[in-house]
N, C-alpha and C positions, 0 to 999 in steps of 0.2 A: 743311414741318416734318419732321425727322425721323423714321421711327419708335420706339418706346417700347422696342422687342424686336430693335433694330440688331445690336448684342453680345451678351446677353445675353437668355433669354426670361421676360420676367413672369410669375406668376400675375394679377395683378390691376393694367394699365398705368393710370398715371395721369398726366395732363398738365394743372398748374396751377399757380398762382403760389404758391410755398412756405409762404407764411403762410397763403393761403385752405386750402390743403390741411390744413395741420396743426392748424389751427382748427377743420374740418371732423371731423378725423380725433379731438382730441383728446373731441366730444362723444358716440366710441361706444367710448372707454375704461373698461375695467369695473378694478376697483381688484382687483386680486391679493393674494393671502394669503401673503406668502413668509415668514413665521415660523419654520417647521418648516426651509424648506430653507435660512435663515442660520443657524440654531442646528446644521445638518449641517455646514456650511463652517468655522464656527469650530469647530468639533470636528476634523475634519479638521485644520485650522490648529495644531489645538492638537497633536495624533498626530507631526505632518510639521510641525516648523516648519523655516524654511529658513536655511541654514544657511553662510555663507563656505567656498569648500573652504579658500583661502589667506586667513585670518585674522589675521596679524600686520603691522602698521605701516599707514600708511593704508591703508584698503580702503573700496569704493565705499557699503555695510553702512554703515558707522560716520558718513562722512559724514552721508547719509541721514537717518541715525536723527538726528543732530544736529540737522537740519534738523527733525526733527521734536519735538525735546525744546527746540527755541529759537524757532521762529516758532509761534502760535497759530492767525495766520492769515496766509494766502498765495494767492498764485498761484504756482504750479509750471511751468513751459513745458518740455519736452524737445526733443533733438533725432532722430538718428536711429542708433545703435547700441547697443552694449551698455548702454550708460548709461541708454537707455529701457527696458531691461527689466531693469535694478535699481530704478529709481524706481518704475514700477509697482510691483513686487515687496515694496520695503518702504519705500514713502513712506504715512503713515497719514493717512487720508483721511475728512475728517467734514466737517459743512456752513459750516464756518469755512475752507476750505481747495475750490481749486478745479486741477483738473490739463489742460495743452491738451498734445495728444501727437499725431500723425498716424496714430497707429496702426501698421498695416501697411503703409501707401503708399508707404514707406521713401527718403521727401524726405529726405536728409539737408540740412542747410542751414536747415530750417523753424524750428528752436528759437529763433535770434537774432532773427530780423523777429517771429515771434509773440510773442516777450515784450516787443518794443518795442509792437507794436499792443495786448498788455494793458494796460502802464503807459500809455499815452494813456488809454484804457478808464476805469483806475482807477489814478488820480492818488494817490490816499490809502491804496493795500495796495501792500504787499509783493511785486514778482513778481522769481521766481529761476529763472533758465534752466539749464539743465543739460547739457552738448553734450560733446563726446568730442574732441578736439584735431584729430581730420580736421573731422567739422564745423562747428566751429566758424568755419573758415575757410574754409566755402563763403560767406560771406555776413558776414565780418569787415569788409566796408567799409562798413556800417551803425552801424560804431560811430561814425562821423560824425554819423551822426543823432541818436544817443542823447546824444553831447555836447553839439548843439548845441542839442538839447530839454529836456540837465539831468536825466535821468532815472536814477534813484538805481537802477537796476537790480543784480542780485547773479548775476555772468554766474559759473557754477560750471563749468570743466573737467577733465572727467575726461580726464588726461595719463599715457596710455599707451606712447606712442611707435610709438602703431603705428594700423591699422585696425582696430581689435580685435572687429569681428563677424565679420568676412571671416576674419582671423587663428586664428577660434575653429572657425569652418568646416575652413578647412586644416588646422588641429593633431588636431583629432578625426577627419575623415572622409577627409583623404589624405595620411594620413601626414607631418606635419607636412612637407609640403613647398612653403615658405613662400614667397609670389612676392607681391611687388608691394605689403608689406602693412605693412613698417617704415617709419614716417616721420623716421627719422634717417638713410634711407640714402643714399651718394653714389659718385660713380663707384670710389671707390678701395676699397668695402666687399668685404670676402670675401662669397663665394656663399653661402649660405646661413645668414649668420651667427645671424640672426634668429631661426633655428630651435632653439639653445640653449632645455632647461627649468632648474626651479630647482637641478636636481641636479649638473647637468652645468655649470651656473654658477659655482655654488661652487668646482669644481674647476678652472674654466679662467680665474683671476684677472676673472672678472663679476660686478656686484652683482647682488642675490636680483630684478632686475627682466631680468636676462638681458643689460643692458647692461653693455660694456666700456669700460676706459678709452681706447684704441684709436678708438670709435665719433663719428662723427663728433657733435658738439652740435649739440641739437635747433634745426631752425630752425621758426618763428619764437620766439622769446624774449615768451613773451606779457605779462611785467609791464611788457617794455621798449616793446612794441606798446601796451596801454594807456595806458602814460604819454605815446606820443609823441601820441594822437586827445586827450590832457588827462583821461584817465579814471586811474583805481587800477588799481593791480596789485599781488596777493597771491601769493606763491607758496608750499605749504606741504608740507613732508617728512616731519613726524615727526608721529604723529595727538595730540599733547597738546597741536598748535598747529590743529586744525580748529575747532571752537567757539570760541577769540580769533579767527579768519580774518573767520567770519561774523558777528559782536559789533562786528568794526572796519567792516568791510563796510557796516554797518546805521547807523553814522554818516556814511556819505558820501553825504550828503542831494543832491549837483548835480552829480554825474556817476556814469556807472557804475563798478563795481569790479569786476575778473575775479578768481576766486580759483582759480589754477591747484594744484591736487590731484594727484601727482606718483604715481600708482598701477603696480603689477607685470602689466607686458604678460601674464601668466600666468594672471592673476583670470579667470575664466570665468563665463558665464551659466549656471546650471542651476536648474531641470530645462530639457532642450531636448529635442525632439524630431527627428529629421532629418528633412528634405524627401523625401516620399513615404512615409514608415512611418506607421503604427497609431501612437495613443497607448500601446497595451498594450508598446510599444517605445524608452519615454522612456527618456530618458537621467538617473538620479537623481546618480551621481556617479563620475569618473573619474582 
């Protein structure tokens, strides 16, 4: 057997079968007093609440919140970039609602296969996946599965046109100089085109998402991809059509339905911190 302290060194190694241990573990649980420090968080919360920097026409915000003024109860599944740390951030969470995320492990791909193995789970709830249009298609040939299981899933991407945590990286910390990160790009694109913000859009015949009419169309076509596996597809542009998206969506009881959310590669996560700094060093807004 391995040792306990291979990678990493323990305080306290334990080597047992995961249920006996946490059986074990959960009879020297003493029950915590957190009163004082929720009523500091929501205070906090309340001081600092957070905030869209780019707030007009869909945004990841508004979705969200939809989600959460139309389902009671759910399973939420993520995948793995910005879109996970909007759903954290403002998906509201109480004991009618349950969230699977990887965290930090930065699987991208995990969000599709986890919310088919919910919906097997729990046949009778609601599960809505959440995934970013790169990953969503780590792992898009699953949706074979979910047709041929019938499963009423509500696959939500957020469509950026780009890799947008990576993208968020390079636009802040090296000088927007943008590599490898547009997923409309194709041999015949100008160098750096990606790297346009909303300002310099305006001016250089681009819409407010930085795309031009020039720019090659996005491949793949996700309403045309879910129709051809036999599932739905929703595509939606303007946000007074987000809450019908997920209202139709919740009718299609035997197969899944993607509802592609058409977002400004621009949107950003914040607060961030960058890798290697102090929190005394957050980034609130830029």
């Amino acid at each position: 057997m391995e040792p306990v302290t291979k990678n990493i060194v323990v305080d306290i190694p334990i080597v047992s079968d995961a249920k006996q241990a946490i059986e074990k573990m959960l009879l020297e649980v003493k029950r915590c007093h957190t009163e004082s420090w929720n009523a500091q968080i929501f205070q906090w919360k309340k001081e600092y609440p957070l905030k869209m920097t780019i707030n007009s026409g869909v945004t990841p915000e508004k979705i969200i919140n939809t989600i959460n003024e139309t389902f009671s109860e759910s399973i939420v599944v993520t995948d793995v970039g910005q879109h996970q740390m909007w759903t954290t951030q403002y998906l509201e969470m109480n004991e009618y609602k349950q969230l699977l995320t990887s965290g930090g492990l930065g699987t991208m791909g995990y969000g599709f296969p986890a919310a088919i193995g919910a919906q097997f789970g729990n046949p009778d709830k609601t599960v809505i996946c959440i995934s970013g249009d790169g990953g969503m298609q780590m792992n898009i040939q699953e949706m074979a599965t979910a047709v041929a299981w019938e499963l009423p899933l509500i696959l939500c991407i957020f469509n950026n046109s780009c890799l947008g945590m990576v993208r968020q990286w390079q636009k802040l910390f090296y000088g927007k100089r943008y590599s490898s990160t547009c997923l409309r790009g194709g041999k015949n694109c100008k160098s750096h085109c990606s790297g346009l913000n909303i300002s310099e859009a305006n001016s250089s015949g681009t819409d407010s998402s930085g795309v031009s009419s020039s720019c090659p169309a996005y491949s793949p076509d996700f309403v045309k991809l879910a129709e051809s596996y036999g599932a739905y597809g929703i595509r939606v542009e303007n946000e007074e059509d987000i809450r019908s998206a997920f209202l139709q969506a919740m009718e299609n009881k035997k197969a899944p339905t993607i509802i592609e959310f058409m977002i400004d590669s621009e949107e950003i996560v914040l607060p961030m911190v960058q890798g290697g700094k102090p929190l005394s060093e957050m980034i609130l807004d830029c």
